[in-house]
C-alpha positions as CSV (number, residue, x, y, z in Angstrom):
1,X,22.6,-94.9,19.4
2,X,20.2,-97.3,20.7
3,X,16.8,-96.5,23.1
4,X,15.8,-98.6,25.6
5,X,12.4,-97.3,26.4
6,X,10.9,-97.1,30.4
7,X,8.5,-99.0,32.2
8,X,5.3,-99.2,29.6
9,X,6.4,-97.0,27.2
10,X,7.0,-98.2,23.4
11,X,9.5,-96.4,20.7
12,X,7.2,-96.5,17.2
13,X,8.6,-95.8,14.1
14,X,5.5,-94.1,11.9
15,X,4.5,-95.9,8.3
16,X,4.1,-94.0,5.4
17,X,0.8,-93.6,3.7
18,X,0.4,-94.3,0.5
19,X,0.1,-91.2,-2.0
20,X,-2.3,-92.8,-4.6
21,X,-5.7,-93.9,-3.5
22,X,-7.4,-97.5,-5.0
23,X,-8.5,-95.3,-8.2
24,X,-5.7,-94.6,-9.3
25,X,-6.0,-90.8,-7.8
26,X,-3.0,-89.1,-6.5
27,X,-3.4,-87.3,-2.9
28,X,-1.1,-84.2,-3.0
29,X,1.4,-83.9,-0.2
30,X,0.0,-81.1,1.6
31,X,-3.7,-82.9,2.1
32,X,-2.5,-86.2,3.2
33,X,-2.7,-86.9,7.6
34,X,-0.6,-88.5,9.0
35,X,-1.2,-92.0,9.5
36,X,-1.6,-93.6,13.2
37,X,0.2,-96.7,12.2
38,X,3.7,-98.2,13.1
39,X,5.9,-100.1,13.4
40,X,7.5,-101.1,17.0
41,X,11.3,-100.4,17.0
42,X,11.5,-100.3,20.7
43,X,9.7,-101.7,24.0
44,X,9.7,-100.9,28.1
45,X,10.4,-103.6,30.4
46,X,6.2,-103.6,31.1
47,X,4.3,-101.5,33.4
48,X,4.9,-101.4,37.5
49,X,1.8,-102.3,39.8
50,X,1.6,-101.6,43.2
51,X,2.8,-104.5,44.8
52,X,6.1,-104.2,43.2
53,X,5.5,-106.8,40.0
54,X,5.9,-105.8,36.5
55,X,3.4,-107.1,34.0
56,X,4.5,-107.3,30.4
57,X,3.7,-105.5,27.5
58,X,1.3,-107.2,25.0
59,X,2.9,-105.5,21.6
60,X,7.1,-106.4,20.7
61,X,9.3,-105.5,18.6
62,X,8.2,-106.0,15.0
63,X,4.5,-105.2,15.5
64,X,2.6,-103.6,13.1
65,X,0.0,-101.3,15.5
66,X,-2.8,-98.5,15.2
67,X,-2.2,-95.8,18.0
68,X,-4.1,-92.9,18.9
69,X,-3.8,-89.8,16.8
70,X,-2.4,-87.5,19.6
71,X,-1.4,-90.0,22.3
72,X,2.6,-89.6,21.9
73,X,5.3,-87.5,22.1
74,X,7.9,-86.8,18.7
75,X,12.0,-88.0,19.2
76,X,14.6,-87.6,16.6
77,X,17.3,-89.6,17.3
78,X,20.2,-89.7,14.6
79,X,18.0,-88.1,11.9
80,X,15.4,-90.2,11.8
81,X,11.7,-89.6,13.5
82,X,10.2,-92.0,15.9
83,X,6.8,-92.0,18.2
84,X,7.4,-92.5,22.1
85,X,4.0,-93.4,23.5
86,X,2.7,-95.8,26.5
87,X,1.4,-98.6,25.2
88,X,-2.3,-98.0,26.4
89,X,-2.2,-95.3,23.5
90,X,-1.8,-98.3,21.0
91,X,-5.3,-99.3,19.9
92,X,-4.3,-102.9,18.5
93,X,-2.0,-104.8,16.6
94,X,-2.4,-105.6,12.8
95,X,-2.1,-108.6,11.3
């Protein structure tokens, strides 16, 4: 099953954080938050103005992004769990 999300909105696939800090010291399950990066799976066609005109979407498929920590909504699709957010809830793109 594929998504295809609307207008500004962007499908993000959450990256696991990594269980062992630069120490060497291992963060137990239960301690760890949950990261606010991702990777883009899925984008909207871009955001409608006013006038009728879309503008595009600055992140695309393949980004690597921060988002905001409660900016986004949970969807399982085929067993596996994905972010759907609008893309002003993504803080920037790493590189």
């Amino acid at each position: 099953m594929s998504v295809k999300p609307l207008h500004d909105r962007v499908l993000v696939k959450r990256l696991e954080e990594e269980s062992k800090t630069a120490g060497g010291i291992i963060i137990p399950d239960n301690s760890k938050e949950k990261p606010a990066e991702g990777e883009v799976v899925a984008v909207g066609e871009g955001l409608r103005n006013t006038d009728g005109s879309v503008s595009k979407l600055s992140v695309k498929v393949g980004d690597k992004v921060l988002f905001e920590k409660y900016g986004h909504s949970e969807v399982s699709l085929e067993g596996n769990d994905f972010l759907m957010m609008r893309e002003s809830s993504i803080l920037g793109i790493l590189k």
